[in-house]
C-alpha positions in Angstrom: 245.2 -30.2 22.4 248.7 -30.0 21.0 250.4 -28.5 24.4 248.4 -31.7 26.3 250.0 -34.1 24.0 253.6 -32.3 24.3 253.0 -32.5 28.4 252.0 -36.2 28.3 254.9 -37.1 25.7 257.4 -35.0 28.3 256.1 -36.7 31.4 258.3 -39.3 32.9 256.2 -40.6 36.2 252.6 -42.1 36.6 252.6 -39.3 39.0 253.5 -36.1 35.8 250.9 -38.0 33.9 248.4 -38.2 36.4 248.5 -34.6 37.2 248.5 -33.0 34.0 245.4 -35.2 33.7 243.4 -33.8 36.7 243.8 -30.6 36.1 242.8 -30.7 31.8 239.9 -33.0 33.1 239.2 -30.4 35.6 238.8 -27.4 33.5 236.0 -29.4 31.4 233.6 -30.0 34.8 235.5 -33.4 35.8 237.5 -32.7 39.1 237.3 -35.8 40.3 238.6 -39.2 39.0 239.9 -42.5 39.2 241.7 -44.5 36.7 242.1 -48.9 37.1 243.9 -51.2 35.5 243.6 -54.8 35.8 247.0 -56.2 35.5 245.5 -60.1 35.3 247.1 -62.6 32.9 243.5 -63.1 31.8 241.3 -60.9 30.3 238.1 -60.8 33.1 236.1 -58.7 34.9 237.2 -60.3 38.0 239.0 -57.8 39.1 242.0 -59.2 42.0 243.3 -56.1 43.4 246.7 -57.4 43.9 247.1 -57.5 40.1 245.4 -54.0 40.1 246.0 -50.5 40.5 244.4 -47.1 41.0 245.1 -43.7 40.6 242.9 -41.1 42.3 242.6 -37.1 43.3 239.8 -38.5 45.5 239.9 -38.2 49.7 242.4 -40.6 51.7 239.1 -41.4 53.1 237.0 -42.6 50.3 240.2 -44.3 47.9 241.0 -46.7 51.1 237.4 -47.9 51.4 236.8 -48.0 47.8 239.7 -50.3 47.8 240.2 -52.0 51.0 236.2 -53.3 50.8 236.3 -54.2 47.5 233.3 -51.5 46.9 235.2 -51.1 43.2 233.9 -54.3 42.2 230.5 -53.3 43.7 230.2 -49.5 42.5 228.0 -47.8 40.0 231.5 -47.2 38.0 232.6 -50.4 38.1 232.4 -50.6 34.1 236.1 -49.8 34.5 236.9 -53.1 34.4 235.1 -54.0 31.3 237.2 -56.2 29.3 235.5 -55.6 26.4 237.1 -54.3 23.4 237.3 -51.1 22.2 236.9 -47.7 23.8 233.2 -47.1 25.8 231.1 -45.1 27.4 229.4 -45.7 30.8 227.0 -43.1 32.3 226.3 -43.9 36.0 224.0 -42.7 38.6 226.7 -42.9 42.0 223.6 -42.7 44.2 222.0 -45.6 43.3 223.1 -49.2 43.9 223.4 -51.6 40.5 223.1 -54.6 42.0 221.8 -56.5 44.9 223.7 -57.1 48.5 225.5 -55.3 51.2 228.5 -53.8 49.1 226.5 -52.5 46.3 224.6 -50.6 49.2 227.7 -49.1 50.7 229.0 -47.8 47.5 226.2 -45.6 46.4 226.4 -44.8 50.5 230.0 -44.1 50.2 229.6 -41.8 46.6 226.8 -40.0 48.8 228.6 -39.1 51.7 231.3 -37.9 49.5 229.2 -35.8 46.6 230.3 -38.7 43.7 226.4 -38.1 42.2 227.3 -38.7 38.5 229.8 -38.8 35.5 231.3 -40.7 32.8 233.2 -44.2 33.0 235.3 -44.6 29.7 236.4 -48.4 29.4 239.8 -49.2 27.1 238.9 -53.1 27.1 241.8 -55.7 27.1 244.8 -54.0 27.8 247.3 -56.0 26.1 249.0 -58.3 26.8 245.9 -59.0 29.1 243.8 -57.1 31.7 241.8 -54.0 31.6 241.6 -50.3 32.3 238.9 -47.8 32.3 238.6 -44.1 34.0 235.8 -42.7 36.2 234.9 -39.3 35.5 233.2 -37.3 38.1 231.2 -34.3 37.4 232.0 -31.2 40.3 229.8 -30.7 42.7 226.9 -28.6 42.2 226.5 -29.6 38.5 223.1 -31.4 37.8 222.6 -34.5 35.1 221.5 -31.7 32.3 224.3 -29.5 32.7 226.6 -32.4 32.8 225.1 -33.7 29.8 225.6 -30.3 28.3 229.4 -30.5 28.8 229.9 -34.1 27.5 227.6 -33.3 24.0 230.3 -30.4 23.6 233.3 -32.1 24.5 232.6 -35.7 24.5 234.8 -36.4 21.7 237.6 -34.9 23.0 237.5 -35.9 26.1 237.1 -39.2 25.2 240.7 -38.4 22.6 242.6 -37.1 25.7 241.5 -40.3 27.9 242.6 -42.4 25.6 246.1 -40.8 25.3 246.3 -40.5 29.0 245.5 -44.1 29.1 248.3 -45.2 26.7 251.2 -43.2 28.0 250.0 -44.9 31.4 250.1 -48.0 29.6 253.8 -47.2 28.5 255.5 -46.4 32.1 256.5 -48.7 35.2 253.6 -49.4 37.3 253.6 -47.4 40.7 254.8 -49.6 43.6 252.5 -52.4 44.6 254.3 -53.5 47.3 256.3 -57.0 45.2 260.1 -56.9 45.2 262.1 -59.2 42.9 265.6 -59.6 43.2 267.6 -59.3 40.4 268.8 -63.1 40.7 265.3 -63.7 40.4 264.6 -61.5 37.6 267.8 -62.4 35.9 266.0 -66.3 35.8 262.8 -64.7 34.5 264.4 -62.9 31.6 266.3 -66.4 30.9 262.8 -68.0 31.0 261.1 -65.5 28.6 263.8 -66.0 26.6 263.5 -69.8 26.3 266.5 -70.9 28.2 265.7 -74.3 30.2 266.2 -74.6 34.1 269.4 -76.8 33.2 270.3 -74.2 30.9 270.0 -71.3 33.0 271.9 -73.1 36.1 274.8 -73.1 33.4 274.8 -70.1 31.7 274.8 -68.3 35.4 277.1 -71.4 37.1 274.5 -72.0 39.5 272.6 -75.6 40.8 269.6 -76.3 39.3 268.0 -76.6 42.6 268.9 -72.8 43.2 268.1 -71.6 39.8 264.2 -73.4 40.4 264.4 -71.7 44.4 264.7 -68.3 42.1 262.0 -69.4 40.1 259.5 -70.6 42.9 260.1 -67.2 45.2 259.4 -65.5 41.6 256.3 -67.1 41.4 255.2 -66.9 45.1 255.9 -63.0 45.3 254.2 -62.0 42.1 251.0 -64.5 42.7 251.4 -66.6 39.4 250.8 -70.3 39.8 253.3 -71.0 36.9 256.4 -69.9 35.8 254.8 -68.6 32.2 252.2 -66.5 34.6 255.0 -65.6 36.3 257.2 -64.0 33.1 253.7 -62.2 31.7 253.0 -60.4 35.1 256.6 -59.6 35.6 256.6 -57.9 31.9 253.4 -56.7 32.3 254.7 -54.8 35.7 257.7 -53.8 34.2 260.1 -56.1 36.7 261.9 -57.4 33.4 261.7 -56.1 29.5 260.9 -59.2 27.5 263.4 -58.8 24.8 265.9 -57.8 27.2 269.3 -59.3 26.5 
């Protein structure tokens, strides 16, 4: 355990993290997995994947669907976005669809096609300052529900330990490219905002027209999908486009 803690403290990227993860889940039976985090403003299990994102060692093939047609709102894992707090546990049947209607049906398809029979979904509840996480847990192929169990009444405790690490130094790095550019005029007026300047006051302190300074604000607004401009400064701190106390 010590060693695993000394990589995650040493990792820099989402990307070190994420593969020092894989392979410690992989020696316990878990070679497969799929962490989400729910960057929303509000805590909810409406999950908007634009204010979401995934990391996965699964197929190209199954990640896009599982995105792309929504089929992780839909999916026998789908406790991941459990805004719940507190850490827990989800055992899940991928073969079978939980709920009624067409996407439900083409999840446990889609788990089928690809061997995701059963594992473990471990939900972290509100991530603050909003939002939620959770990780999916995949047993390897060829392991059946008792010898699966078997693992998890052996190491259940610790996996559950290294998750939660894993899911804090996540917590603590700049989010992986979603495709949302600011510029830095426009995070320059986001700091400003966060740190409870005025529009007139910004358009001073920066020796710019008010009109310009609210332009900034607006395309902020309009590129990270807030409605306000206080959405607007959470989901550009939450994202890492700006560091609150910044100065």
């Amino acid at each position: 355990m010590r060693d695993f803690v000394e990589q995650l403290l040493s990792a820099q990227t989402v990307d070190d993290v994420w593969s020092c993860h894989t392979e410690r889940m992989s020696a316990y039976g878990f070679d497969r997995m799929i962490y989400g985090r729910s960057f929303g403003t509000e805590a909810s299990s409406d999950v908007n994947l634009e204010d979401t994102f995934f990391l996965s060692n699964l197929p190209d093939d199954y990640q896009v669907r599982f995105e792309a047609d929504s089929l992780y709102a839909h999916s026998p894992m789908a406790a991941w976005s459990d805004p719940k707090p507190g850490i827990h546990i989800h055992v899940w049947d991928g073969y079978r669809a939980y709920a009624p209607g067409a996407q439900a049906r083409d999840a446990a398809s889609l788990n089928r096609h690809f061997g995701v029979a059963q594992g473990y979904t471990i939900t972290f509840g509100a991530t603050p300052p909003s939002g939620s996480a959770g990780i999916v847990l995949i047993a390897r192929k060829g392991l059946d529900q008792d010898a699966t169990q078997e693992i998890w009444d052996r190491h259940g405790d610790t996996i559950v330990l290294m998750n939660q690490l894993v899911h804090l130094r996540l917590s603590g790095l700049p989010r992986p490219d979603n495709g949302r550019t600011l510029t830095q005029r426009q995070r320059e007026v986001l700091r400003l905002v966060a740190r409870g300047y005025s529009t007139a006051e910004i358009a001073t302190r920066l020796e710019l027209s008010r009109v310009t300074v609210e332009k900034h604000l607006a395309l902020a607004r309009q590129q990270l999908g807030a409605a306000t401009t206080v959405q607007a400064v959470l989901k550009a701190a939450i994202e890492y486009y700006i560091l609150l106390d910044d100065n």
